[in-house]
DONU-922858 format. One record per residue (C-alpha): residue number from 1; residue in one letter; x, y, z. Coordinates in steps of 0.25 Angstrom, whole numbers. Example, Ala and Ser with C-alpha at 12.3 -4.5 7.8 and 13.67 -1.06 7.14 Angstrom:
DONU-922858
NODE   k r     x     y     z
NODE   1 A    49   -18    31
NODE   2 S    55    -4    29
end
This chain:
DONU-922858
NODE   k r     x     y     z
NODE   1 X   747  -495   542
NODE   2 X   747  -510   542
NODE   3 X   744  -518   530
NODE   4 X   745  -533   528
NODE   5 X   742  -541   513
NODE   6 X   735  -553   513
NODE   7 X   739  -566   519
NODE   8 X   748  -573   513
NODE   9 X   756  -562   508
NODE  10 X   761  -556   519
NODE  11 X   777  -561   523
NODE  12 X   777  -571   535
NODE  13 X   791  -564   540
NODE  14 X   787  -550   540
NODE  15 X   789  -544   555
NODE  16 X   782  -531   552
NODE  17 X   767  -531   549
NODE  18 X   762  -527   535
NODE  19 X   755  -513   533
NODE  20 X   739  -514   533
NODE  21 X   733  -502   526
NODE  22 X   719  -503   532
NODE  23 X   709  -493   528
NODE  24 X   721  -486   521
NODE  25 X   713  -479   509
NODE  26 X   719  -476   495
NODE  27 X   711  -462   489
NODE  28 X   712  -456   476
NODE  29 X   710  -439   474
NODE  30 X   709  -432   464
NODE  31 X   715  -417   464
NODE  32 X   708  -406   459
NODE  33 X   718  -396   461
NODE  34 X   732  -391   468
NODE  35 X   725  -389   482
NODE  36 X   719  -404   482
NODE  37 X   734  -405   476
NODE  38 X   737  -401   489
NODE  39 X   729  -406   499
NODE  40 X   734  -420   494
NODE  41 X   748  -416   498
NODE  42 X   744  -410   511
NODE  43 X   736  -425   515
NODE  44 X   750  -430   510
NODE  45 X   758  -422   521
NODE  46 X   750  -425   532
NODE  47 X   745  -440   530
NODE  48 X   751  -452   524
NODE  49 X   747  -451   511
NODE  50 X   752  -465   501
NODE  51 X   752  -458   488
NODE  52 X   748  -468   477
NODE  53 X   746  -458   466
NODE  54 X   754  -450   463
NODE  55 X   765  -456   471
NODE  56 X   768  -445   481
NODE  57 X   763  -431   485
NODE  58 X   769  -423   477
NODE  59 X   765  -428   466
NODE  60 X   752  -423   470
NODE  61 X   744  -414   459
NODE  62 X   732  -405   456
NODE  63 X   722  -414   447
NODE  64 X   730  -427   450
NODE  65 X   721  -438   456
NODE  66 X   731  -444   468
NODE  67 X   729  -456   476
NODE  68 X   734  -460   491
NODE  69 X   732  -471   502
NODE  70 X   732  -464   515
NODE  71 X   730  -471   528
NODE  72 X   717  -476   537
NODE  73 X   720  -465   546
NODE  74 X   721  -453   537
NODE  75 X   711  -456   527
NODE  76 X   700  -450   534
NODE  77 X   707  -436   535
NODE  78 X   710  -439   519
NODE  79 X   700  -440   516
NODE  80 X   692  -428   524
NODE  81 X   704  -420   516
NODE  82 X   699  -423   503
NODE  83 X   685  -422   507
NODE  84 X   687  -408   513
NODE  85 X   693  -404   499
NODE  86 X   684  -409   491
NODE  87 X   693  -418   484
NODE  88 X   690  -429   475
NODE  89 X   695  -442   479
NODE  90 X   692  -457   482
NODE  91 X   694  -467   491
NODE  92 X   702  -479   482
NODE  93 X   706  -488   494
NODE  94 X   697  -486   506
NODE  95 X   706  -498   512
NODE  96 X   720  -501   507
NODE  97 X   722  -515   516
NODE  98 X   709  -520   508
NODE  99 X   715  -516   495
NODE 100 X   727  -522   497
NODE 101 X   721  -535   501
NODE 102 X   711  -534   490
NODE 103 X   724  -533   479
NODE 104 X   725  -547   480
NODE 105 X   713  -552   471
NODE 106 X   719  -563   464
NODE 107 X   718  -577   469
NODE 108 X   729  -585   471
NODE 109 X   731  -597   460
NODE 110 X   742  -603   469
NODE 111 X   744  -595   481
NODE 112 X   758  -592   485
NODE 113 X   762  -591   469
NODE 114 X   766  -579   459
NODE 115 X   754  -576   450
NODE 116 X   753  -564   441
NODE 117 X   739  -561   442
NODE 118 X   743  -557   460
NODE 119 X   754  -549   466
NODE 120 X   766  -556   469
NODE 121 X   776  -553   481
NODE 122 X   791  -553   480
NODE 123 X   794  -567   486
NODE 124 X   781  -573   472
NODE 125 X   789  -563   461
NODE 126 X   804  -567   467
NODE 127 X   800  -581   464
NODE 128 X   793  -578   450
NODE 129 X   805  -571   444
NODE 130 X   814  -584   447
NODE 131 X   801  -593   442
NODE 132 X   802  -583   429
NODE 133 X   815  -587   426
NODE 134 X   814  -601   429
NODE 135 X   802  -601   419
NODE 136 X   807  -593   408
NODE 137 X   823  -596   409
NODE 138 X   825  -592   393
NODE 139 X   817  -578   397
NODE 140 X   817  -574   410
NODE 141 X   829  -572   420
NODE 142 X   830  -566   431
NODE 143 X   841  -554   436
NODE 144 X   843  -549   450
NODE 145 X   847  -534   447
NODE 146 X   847  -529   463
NODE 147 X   844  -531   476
NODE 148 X   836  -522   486
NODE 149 X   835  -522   500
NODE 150 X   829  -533   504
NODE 151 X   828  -541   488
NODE 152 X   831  -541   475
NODE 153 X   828  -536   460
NODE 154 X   825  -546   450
NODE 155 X   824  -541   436
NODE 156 X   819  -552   426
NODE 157 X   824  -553   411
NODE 158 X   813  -558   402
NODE 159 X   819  -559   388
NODE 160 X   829  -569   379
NODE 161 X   844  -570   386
NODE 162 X   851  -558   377
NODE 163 X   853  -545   383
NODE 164 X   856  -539   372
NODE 165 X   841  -535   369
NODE 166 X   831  -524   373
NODE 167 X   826  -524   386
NODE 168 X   813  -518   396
NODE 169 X   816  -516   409
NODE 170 X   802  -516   416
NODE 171 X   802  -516   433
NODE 172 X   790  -515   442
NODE 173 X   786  -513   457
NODE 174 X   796  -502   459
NODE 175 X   785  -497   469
NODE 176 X   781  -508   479
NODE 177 X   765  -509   480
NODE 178 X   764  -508   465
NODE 179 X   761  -522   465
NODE 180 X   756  -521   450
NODE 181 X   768  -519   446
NODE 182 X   778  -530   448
NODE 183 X   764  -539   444
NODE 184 X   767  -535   431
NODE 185 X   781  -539   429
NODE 186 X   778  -552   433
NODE 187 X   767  -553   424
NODE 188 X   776  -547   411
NODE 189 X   786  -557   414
NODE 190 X   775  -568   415
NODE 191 X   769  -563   402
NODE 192 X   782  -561   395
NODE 193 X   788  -576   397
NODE 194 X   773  -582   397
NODE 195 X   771  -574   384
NODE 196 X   782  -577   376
NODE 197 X   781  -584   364
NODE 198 X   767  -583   364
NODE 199 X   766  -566   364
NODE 200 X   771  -562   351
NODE 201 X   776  -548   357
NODE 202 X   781  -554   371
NODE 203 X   789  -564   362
NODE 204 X   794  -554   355
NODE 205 X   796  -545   366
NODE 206 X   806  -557   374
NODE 207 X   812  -562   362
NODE 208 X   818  -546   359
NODE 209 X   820  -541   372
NODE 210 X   822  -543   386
NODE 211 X   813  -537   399
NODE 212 X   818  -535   412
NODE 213 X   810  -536   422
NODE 214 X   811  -530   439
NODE 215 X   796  -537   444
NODE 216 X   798  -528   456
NODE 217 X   807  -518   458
NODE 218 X   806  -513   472
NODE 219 X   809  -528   480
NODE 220 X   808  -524   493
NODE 221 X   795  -514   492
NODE 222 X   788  -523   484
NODE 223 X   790  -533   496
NODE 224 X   787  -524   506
NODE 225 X   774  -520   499
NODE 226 X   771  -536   501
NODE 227 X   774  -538   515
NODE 228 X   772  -524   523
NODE 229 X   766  -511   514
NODE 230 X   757  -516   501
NODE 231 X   758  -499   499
NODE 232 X   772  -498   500
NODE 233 X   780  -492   488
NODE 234 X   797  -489   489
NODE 235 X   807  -499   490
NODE 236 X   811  -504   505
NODE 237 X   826  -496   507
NODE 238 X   829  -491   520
NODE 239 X   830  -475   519
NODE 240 X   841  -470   528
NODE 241 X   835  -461   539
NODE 242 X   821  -462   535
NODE 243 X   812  -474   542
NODE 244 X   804  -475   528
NODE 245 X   807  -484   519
NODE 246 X   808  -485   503
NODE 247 X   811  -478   491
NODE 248 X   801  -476   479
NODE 249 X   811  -484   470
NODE 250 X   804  -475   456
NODE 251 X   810  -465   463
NODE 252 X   824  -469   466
NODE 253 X   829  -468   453
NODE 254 X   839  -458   448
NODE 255 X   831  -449   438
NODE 256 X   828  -435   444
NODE 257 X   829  -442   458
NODE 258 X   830  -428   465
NODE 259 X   818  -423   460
NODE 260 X   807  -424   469
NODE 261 X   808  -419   485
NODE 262 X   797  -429   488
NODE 263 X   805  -440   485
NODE 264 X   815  -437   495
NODE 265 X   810  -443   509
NODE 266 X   811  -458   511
NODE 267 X   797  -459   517
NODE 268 X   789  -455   503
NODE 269 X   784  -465   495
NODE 270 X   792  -459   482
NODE 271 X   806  -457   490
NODE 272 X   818  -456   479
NODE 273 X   828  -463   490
NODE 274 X   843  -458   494
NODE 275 X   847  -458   481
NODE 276 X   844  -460   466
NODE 277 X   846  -476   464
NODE 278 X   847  -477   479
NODE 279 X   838  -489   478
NODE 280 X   843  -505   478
NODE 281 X   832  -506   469
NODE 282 X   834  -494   462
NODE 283 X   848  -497   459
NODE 284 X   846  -512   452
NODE 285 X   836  -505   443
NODE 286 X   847  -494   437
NODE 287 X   858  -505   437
NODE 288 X   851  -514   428
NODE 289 X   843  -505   420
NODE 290 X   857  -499   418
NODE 291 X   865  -512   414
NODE 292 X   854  -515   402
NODE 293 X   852  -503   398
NODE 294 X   857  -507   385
NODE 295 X   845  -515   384
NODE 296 X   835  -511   393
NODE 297 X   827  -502   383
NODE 298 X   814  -501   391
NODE 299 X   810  -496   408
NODE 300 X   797  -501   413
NODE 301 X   793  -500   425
NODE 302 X   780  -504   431
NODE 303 X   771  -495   443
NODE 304 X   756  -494   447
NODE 305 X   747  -487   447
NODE 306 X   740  -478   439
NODE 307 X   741  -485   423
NODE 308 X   752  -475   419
NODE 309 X   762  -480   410
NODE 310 X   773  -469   411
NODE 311 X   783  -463   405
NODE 312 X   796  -454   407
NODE 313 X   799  -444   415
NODE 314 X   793  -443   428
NODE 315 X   805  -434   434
NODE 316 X   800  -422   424
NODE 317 X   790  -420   413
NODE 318 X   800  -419   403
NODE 319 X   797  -431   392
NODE 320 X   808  -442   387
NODE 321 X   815  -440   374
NODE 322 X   806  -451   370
NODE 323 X   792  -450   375
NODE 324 X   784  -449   362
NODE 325 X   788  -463   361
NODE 326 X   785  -467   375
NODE 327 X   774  -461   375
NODE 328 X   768  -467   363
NODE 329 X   773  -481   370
NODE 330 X   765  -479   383
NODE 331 X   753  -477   376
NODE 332 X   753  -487   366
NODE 333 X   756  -495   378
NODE 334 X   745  -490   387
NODE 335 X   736  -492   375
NODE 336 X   739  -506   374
NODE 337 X   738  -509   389
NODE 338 X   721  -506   389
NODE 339 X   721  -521   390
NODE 340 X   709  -519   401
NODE 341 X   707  -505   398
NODE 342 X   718  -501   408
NODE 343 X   721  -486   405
NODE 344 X   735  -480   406
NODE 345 X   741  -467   404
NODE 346 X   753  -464   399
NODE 347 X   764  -453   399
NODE 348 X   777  -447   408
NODE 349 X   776  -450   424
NODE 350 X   779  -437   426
NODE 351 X   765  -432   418
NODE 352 X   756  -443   419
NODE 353 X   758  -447   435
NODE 354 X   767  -437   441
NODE 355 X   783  -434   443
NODE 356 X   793  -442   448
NODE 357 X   808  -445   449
NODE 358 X   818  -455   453
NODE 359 X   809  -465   443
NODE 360 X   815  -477   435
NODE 361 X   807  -474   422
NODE 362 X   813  -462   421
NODE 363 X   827  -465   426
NODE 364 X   827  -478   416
NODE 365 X   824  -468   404
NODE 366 X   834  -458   409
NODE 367 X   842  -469   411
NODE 368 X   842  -473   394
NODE 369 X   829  -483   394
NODE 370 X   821  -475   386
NODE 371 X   807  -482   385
NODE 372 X   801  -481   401
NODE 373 X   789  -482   405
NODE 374 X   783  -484   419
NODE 375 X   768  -492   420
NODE 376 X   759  -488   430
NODE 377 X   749  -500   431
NODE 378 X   735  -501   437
NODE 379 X   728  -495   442
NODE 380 X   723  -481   444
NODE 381 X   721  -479   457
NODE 382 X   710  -489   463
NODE 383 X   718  -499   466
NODE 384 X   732  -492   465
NODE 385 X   743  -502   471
NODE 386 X   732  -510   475
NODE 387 X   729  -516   461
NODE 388 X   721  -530   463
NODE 389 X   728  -541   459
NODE 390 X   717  -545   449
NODE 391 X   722  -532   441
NODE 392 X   736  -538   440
NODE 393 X   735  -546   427
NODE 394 X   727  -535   418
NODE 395 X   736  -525   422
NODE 396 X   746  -533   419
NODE 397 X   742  -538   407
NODE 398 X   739  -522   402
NODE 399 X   754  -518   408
NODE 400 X   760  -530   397
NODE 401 X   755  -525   386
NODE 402 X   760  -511   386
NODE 403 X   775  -517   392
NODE 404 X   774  -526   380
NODE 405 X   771  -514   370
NODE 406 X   782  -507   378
NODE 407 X   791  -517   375
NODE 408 X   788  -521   360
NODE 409 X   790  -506   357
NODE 410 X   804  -506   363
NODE 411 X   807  -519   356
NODE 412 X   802  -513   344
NODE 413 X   808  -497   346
NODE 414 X   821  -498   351
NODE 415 X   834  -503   347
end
């Protein structure tokens, strides 16, 4: 599989050619029951199946409608499965190269330049998180909390210079081609310094509390998905004898680390790592949320897709000490996000997407921060992590007013 992203974003020193994923095909299926259950696990043995809903095979359940890229040269067998068992499916993507090409639909107003309304590589966002400060000295600094392999972790403090004040940790692009994501915490840090002292609530907000925020959390992955695999997910470690690469970072975390066999081989998508925190990455994140959690009093993290705003747990069904009222914050704040009639669901990972471990919503509550919540943004499978870039300001736009509900509630609730 080759791939290569438009000109002009590709890195002049790379020695390795980019993947193309022409004629690649994304299909979405909808099971019926536990023997279509099955068949989809059987494809996923015997063909390289990229699961991008749920997020791995096992996963895989009777009336769930699952979704998968699976390469030029299998399709055609795919799809004869499915037709020989009469499944119902669609062809989302009929080709992935065009897709990713096509994700770039904004035009440039200053080539070269950060925007918020396109995507933004490593080297664009480095640069805007100095800029940030430079701009906004009295409300924006800027903290190295880590390195990784081959980078480093920026977390930037947005809020007045105390400590002693409540605080919302919020991180995105823990998973590398979820473009969306970081997108969004560039544009609340845009929309918090540019609003304040014009938006009553944002002003309030600043004034009384502080917000850290990581604008991407997996460095290395997120570069990588730049340069050489726009599908590519894990981090970029090394995995001692094992020639794949990566660890799913919202997997790594040590919360019911154990829990799940398929997370155990270095070549899935989802792998756990050697160890619980065994991550650079992994390991700045616990460090700092531990040092302020005597402030820290919110987790968010930001994902895509599938417009889910989630809840503890996802290890077990089991529900929080506290979920009545998580619950009742979730929906007021999918309600208020309808700002384009974007529709959300709401609820516990484990129930309303599927199970899983190791992740950082659950091991930030477990670890004392007890309102977490975890944003699936758009869409719902069409485009996938292929979002156009024209879809990056409404989404946006919607995801900032449920954070900003989040965080008057806190400010409000909590002592």
């Amino acid at each position: 599989m080759r791939f290569i992203l438009p000109v002009g974003l590709i890195a002049t020193n790379l020695a390795i050619a980019p993947i193309r994923l022409d004629r690649e095909k994304v299909l979405r299926v909808k099971l019926r029951d536990e023997k279509q259950a099955n068949l989809i696990k059987d494809l996923a043995q015997t063909n390289q199946l990229d699961f991008w809903y749920p997020d791995a095979t096992h996963h895989v359940a009777p009336n769930m409608t699952v979704g998968f890229r699976v390469s030029e040269g299998e399709s055609q067998s795919i799809l004869s499965a499915l037709d020989q068992n009469q499944m119902q499916y669609e062809i989302l993507i009929h080709n992935l190269q065009e897709e990713i090409e096509k994700q770039f639909d904004v035009k440039e107003d200053t080539p070269g330049r950060h925007s918020y309304a396109k995507y933004n590589n490593w080297d664009k966002i480095v640069a805007w998180t100095e800029k940030m400060v430079h701009k906004h000295p009295e409300m924006v600094s800027r903290i190295k909390i880590g390195t990784t392999v081959e980078d480093t972790l920026y977390v930037l403090k947005i809020g007045k210079k105390e400590e002693r004040r409540k605080a919302i940790f919020m991180d995105c692009g823990i998973h590398a081609r979820e473009w969306i994501s970081p997108a969004f915490c560039q544009w609340f840090v845009y929309q918090a310094t540019k609003t304040y002292g014009k938006n009553k609530i944002m002003t309030k907000l600043l004034d009384q509390m502080n917000f850290y925020v990581l604008p991407v959390f997996n460095v290395d992955g997120y570069i990588w998905s730049w340069t050489q695999n726009r599908m590519w997910r894990k981090n970029r470690s090394k995995n001692q004898n094992s020639k794949c690469f990566g660890t799913d970072l919202n997997r790594s975390f040590n919360i019911s680390w154990n829990s799940f066999p398929n997370t155990r081989s270095p070549c899935t998508e989802i792998y756990r790592g050697p160890a619980p925190e065994s991550e650079k990455e992994t390991k700045a994140i616990t460090a700092f949320l531990r040092n302020h959690l005597n402030s820290v009093t919110a987790y968010i993290t930001i994902h895509s897709y599938s417009q889910a705003l989630l809840l503890p747990y996802g290890y077990t069904t089991e529900l929080p000490g506290n979920h009545k009222e998580l619950a009742k914050i979730a929906k007021i704040s999918t309600d208020a996000s309808t700002l384009y009639e974007t529709r959300y669901i709401y609820g516990p990972i484990a129930s309303t997407i599927y199970p899983t471990s190791g992740s950082s919503s659950d091991w930030a509550y477990n670890l004392g921060i007890k309102y977490t919540f975890a944003f699936e943004l758009r869409d719902k499978g069409k485009f996938g992590f292929l979002l156009p870039e024209s879809q990056i300001k409404p989404t946006c736009k919607e995801t900032m007013l449920a954070v900003k509900f989040i965080a008057n509630y806190i400010l409000k609730h909590t002592s």
